[in-house]
C-alpha positions as YAML, in Angstrom:
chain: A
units: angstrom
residues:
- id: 1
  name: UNK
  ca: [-4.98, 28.69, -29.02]
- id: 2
  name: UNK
  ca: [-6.10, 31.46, -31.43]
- id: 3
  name: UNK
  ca: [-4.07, 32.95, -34.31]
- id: 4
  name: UNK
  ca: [-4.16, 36.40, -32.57]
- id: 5
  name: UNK
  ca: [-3.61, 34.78, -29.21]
- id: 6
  name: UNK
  ca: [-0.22, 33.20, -31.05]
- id: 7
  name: UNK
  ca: [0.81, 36.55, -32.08]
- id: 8
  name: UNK
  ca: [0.25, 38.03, -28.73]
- id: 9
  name: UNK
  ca: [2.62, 35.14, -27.03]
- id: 10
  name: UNK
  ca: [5.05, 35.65, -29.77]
- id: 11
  name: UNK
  ca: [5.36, 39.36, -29.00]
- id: 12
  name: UNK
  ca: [5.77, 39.28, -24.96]
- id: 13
  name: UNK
  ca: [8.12, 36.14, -25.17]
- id: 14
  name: UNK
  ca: [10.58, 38.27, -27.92]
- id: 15
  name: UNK
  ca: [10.12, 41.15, -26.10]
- id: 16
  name: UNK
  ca: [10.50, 39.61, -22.76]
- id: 17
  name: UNK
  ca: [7.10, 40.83, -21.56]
- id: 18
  name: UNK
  ca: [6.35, 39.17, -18.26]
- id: 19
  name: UNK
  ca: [1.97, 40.72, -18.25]
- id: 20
  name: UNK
  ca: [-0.60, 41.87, -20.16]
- id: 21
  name: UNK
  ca: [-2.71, 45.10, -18.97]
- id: 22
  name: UNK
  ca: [-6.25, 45.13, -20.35]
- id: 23
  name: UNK
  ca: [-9.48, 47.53, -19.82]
- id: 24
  name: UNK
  ca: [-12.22, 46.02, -19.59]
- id: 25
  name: UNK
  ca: [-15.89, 47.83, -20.29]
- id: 26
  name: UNK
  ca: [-18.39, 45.34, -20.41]
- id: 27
  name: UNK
  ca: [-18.42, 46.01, -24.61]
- id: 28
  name: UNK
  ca: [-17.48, 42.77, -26.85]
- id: 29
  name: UNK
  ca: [-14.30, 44.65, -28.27]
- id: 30
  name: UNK
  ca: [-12.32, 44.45, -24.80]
- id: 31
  name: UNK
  ca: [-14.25, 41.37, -23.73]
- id: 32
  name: UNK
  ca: [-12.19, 39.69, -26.95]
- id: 33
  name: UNK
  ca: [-8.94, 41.10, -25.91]
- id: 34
  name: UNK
  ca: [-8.86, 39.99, -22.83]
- id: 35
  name: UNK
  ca: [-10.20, 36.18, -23.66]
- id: 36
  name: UNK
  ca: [-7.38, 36.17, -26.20]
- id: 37
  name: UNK
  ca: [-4.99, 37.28, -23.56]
- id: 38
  name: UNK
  ca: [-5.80, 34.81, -21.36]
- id: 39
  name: UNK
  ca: [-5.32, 32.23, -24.16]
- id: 40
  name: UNK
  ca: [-1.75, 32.97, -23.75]
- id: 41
  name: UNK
  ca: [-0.95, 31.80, -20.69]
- id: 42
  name: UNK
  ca: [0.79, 35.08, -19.40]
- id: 43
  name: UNK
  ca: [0.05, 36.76, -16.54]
- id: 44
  name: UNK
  ca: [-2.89, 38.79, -17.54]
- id: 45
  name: UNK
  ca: [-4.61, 41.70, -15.60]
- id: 46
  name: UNK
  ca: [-8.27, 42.26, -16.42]
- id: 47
  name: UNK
  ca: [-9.09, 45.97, -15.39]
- id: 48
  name: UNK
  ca: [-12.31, 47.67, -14.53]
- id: 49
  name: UNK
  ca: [-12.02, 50.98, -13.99]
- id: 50
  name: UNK
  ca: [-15.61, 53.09, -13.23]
- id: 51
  name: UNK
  ca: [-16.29, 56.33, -13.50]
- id: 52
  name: UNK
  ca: [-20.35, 56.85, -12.34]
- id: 53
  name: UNK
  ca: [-20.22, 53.57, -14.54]
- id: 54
  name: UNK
  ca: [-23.65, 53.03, -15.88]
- id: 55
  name: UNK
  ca: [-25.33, 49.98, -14.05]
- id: 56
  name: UNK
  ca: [-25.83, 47.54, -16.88]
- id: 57
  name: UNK
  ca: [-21.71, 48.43, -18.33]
- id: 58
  name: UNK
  ca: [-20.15, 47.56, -15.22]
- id: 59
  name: UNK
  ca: [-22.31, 44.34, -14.43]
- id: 60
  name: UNK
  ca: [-21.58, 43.14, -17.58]
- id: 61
  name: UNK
  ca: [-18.05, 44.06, -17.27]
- id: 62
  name: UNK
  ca: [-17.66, 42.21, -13.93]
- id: 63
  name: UNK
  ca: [-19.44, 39.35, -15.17]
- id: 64
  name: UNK
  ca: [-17.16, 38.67, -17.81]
- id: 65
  name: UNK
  ca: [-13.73, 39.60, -15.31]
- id: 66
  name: UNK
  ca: [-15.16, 36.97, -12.88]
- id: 67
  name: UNK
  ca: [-15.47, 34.38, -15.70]
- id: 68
  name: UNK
  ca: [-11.80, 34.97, -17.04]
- id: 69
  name: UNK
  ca: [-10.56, 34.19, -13.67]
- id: 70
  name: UNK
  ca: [-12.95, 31.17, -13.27]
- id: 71
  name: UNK
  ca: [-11.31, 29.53, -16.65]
- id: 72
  name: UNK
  ca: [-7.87, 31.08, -16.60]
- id: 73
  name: UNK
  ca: [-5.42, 30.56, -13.80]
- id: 74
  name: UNK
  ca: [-3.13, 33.26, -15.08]
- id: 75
  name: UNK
  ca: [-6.37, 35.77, -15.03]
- id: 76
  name: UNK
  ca: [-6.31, 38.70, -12.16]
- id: 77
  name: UNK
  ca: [-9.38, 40.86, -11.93]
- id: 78
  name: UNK
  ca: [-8.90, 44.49, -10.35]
- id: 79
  name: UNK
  ca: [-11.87, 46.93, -9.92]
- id: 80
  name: UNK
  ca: [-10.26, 50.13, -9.31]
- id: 81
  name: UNK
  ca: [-12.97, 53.18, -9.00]
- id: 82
  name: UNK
  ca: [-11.74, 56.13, -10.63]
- id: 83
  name: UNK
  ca: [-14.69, 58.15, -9.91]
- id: 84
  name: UNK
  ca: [-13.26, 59.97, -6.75]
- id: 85
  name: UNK
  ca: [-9.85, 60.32, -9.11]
- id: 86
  name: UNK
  ca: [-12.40, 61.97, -12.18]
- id: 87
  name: UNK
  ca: [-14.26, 64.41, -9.37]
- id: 88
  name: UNK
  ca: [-11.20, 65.47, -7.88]
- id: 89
  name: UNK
  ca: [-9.36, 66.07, -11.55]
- id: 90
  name: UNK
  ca: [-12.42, 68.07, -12.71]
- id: 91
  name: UNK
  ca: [-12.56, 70.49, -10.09]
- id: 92
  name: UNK
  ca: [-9.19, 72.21, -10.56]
- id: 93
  name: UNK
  ca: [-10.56, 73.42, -13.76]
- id: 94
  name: UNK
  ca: [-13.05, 76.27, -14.29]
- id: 95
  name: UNK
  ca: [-16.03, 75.89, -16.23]
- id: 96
  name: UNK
  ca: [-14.31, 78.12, -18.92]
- id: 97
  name: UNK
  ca: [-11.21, 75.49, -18.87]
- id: 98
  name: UNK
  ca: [-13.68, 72.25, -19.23]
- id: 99
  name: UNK
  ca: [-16.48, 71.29, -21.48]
- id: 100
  name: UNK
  ca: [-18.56, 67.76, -21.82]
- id: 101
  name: UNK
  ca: [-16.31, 66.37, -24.44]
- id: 102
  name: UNK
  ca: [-12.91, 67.54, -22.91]
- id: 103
  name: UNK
  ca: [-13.87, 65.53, -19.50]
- id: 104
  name: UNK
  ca: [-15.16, 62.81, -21.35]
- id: 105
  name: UNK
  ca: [-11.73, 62.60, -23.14]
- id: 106
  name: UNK
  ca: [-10.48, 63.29, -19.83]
- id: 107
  name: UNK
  ca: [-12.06, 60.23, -18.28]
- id: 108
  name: UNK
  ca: [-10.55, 58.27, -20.71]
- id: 109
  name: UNK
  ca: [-6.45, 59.28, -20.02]
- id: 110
  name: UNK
  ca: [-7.42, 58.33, -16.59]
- id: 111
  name: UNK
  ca: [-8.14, 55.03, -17.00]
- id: 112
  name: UNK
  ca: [-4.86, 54.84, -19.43]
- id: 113
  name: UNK
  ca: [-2.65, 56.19, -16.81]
- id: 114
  name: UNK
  ca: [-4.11, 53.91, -14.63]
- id: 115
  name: UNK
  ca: [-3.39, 50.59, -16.89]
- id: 116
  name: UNK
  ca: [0.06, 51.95, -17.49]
- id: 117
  name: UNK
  ca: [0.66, 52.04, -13.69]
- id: 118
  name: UNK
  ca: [-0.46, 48.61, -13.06]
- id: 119
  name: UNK
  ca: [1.59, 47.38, -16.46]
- id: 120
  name: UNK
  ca: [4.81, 49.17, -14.98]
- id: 121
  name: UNK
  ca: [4.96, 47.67, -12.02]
- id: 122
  name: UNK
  ca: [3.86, 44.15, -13.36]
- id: 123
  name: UNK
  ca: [7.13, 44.73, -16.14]
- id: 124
  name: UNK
  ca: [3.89, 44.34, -18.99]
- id: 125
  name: UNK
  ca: [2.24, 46.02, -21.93]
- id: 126
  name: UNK
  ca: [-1.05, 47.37, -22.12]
- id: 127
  name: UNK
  ca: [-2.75, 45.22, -25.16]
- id: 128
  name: UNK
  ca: [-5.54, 47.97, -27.04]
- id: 129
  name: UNK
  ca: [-8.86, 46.79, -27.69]
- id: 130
  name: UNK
  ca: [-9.47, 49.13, -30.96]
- id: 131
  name: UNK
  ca: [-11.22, 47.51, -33.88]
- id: 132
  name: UNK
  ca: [-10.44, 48.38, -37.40]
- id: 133
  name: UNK
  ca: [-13.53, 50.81, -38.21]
- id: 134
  name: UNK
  ca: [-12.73, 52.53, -34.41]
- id: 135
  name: UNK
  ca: [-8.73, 52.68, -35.32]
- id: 136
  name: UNK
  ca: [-8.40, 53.36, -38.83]
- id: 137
  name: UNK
  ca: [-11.71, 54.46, -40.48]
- id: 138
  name: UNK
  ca: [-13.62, 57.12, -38.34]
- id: 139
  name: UNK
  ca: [-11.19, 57.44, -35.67]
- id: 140
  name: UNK
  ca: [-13.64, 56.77, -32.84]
- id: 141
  name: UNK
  ca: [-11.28, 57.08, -29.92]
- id: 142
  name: UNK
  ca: [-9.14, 59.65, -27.28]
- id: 143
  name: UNK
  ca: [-6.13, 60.69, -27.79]
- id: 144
  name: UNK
  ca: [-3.56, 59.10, -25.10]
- id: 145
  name: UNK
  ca: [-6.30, 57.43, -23.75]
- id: 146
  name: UNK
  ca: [-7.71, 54.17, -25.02]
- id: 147
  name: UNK
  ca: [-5.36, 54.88, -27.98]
- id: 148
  name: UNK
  ca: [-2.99, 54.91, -25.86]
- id: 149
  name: UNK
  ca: [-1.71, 51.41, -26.04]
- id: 150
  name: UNK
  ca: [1.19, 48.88, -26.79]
- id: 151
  name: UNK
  ca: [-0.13, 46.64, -29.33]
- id: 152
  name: UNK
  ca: [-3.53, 46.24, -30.79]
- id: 153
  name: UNK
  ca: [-4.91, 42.64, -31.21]
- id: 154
  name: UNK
  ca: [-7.98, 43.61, -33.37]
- id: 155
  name: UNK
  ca: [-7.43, 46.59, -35.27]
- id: 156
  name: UNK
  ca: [-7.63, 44.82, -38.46]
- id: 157
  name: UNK
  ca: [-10.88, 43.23, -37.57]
- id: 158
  name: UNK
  ca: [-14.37, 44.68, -38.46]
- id: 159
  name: UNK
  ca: [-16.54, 45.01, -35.05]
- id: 160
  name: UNK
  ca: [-18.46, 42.10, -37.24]
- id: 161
  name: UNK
  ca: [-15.74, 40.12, -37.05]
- id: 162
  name: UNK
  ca: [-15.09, 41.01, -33.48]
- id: 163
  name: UNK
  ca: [-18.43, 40.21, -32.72]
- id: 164
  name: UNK
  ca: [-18.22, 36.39, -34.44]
- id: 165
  name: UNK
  ca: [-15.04, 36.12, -33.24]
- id: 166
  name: UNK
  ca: [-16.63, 36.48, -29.35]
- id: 167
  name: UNK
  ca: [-19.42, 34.07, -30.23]
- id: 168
  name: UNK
  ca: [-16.19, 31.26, -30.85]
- id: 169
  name: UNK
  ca: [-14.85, 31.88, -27.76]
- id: 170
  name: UNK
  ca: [-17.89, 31.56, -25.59]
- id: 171
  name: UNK
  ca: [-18.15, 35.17, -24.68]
- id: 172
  name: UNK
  ca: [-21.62, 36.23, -22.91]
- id: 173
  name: UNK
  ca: [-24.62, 36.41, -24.76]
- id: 174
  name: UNK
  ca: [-25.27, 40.19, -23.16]
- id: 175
  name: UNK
  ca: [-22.22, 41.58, -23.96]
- id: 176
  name: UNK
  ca: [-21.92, 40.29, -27.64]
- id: 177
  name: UNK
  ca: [-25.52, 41.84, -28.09]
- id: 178
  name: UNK
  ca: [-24.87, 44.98, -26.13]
- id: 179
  name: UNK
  ca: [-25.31, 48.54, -28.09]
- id: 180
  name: UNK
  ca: [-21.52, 49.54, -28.11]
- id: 181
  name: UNK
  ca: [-20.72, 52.92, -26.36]
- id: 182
  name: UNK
  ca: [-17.46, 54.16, -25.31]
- id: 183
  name: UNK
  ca: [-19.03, 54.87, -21.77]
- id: 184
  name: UNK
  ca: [-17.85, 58.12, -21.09]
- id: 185
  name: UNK
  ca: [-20.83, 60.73, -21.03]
- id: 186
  name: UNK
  ca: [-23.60, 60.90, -17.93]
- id: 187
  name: UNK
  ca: [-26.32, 59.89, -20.19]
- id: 188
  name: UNK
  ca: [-26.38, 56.47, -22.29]
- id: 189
  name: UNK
  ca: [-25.18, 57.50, -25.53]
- id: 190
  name: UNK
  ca: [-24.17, 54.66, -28.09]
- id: 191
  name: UNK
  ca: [-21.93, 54.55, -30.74]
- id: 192
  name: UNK
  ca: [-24.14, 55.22, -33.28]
- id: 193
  name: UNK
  ca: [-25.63, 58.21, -31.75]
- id: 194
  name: UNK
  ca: [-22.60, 60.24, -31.58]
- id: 195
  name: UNK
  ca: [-21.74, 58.82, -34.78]
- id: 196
  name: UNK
  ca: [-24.72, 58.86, -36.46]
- id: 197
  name: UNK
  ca: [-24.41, 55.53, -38.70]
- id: 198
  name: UNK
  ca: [-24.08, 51.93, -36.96]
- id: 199
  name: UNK
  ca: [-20.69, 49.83, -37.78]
- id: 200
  name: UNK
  ca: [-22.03, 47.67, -40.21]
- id: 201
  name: UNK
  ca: [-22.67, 50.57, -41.94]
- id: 202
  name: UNK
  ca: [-19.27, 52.24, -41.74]
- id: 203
  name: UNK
  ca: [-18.00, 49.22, -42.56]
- id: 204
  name: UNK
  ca: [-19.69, 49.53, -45.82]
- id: 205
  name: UNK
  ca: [-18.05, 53.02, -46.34]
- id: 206
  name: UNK
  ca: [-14.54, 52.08, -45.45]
- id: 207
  name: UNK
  ca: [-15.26, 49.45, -48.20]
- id: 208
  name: UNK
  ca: [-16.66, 51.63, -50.65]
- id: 209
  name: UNK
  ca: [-15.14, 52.19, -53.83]
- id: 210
  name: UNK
  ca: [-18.07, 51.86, -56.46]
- id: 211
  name: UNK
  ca: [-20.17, 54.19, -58.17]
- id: 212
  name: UNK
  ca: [-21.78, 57.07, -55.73]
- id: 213
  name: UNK
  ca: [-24.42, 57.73, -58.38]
- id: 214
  name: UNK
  ca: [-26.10, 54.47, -57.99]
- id: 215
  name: UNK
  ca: [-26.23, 54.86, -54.15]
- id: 216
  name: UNK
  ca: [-29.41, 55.11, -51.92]
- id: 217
  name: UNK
  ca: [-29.93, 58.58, -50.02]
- id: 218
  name: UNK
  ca: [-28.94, 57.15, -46.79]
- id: 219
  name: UNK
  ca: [-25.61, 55.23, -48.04]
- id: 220
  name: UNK
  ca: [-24.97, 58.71, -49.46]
- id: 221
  name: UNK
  ca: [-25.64, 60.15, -45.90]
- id: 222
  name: UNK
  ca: [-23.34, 57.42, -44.34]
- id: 223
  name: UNK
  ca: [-20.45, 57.31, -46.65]
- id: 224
  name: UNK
  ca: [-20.78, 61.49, -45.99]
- id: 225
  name: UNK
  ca: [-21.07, 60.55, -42.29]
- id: 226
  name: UNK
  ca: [-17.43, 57.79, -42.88]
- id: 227
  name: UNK
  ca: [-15.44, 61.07, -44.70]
- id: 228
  name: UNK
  ca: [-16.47, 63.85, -42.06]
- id: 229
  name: UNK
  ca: [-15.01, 61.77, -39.52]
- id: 230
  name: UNK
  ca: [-11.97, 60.54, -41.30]
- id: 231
  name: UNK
  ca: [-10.73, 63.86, -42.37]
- id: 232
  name: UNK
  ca: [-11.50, 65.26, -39.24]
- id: 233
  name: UNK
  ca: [-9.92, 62.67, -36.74]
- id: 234
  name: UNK
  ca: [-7.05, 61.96, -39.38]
- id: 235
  name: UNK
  ca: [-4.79, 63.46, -36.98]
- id: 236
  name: UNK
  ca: [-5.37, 60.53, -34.22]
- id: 237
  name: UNK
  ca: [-4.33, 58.21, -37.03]
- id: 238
  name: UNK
  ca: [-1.21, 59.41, -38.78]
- id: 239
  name: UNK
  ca: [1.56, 60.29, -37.21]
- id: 240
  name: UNK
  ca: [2.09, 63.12, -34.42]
- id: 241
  name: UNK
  ca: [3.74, 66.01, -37.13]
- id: 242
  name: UNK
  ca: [8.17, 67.06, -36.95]
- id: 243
  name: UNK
  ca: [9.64, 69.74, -37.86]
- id: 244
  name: UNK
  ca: [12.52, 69.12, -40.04]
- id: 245
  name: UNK
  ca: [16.06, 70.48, -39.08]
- id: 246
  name: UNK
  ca: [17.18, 71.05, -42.29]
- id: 247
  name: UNK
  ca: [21.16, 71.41, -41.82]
- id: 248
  name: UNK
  ca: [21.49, 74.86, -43.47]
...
């Protein structure tokens, strides 16, 4: 068993956890969380949850589900089609009260509503599939929706690290080579083109403490790329703000 498979056991058996809930998107970062959740030997639900899913996502996706159950007996693979859920959401809304990024972040809280049903009725926890760079450098998520979760098994590893760490566990080929992209925009946006630097890359800048004036224009470019996002999705990262009752 894996070291983060370990600590995922160790969790649900002190806190009595009797399933794990994971998304999966046919990207190596939730293909890795749900192999190590498997590991564990607790009931684990794999989850695929479309909305107008590109082709190649959801294939790959499926393909991976369908080889969890194959090697785990404690694996159960649900497609649940949200699309229906997403049209239906969207058109109580104006087109003053909805833009692009507001239904892509809405497409997201869907699919965590729908893992917290599933988890609440299977008395589980819904395990996070964040890596470190995603989680804690450029804050590359949604709000209550795929941050949204009960523990995260990889947000202390690198998406390089993720990456080796699915070649050691047999993961497919496809997936471990496939652009990453959050999936939630018509088109086939990656990662790097709404980001505008690739994770190795960011990596880099979340490393980066050395002298800027011996830099190359585009590791200027990226580690100005690393702080824009930072600052600007700081508030995903920290936590949400109290007012103080002061006893007067």
């Amino acid at each position: 068993m894996h070291k983060i498979s370990k600590w995922i056991l160790d969790y649900s058996r002190k806190n009595k956890i009797k399933s794990l809930v994971v998304g999966v998107s046919g990207g190596i970062d939730s293909a890795v969380v749900s192999t190590l959740c498997c590991q564990t030997g607790i009931e684990t639900y794999i989850i695929s949850m479309p909305i107008h899913q590109k082709k190649d996502q959801l294939e790959r996706a499926t393909l991976h589900c369908k080889w969890l159950q194959k090697k785990f007996e404690n694996a159960t693979f649900l497609e649940i089609d949200l699309t229906e859920v997403f049209e239906s959401f969207s058109s109580l809304f104006s087109s003053t009260l909805k833009t692009d990024l507001s239904l892509a972040n809405s497409r997201s809280r869907l699919r965590m509503t729908t893992l917290y049903q599933i988890s609440s009725s299977k008395g589980g926890i819904v395990v996070g599939t964040g890596n470190k760079v995603e989680d804690f450098g450029v804050g590359f998520f949604t709000k209550y929706g795929d941050g949204g979760v009960d523990i995260s098994p990889i947000a202390d590893l690198t998406k390089t690290e993720v990456r080796k760490l699915g070649s050691d566990l047999g993961i497919d080929r496809s997936i471990i080579e496939a652009k990453p992209t959050d999936g939630l925009w018509e088109d086939d946006r990656s990662d790097e083109d709404q980001i505008g630097a690739s994770y190795p890359e960011l990596e880099w800048a979340m490393d980066f403490n050395g002298n800027k004036d011996l830099l190359s224009d585009r590791e200027r470019e990226v580690l100005s790329i690393y702080k824009k996002f930072n600052k600007s999705n700081k508030h995903k990262m920290k936590k949400i703000p109290i007012f103080k009752n002061e006893k007067l």
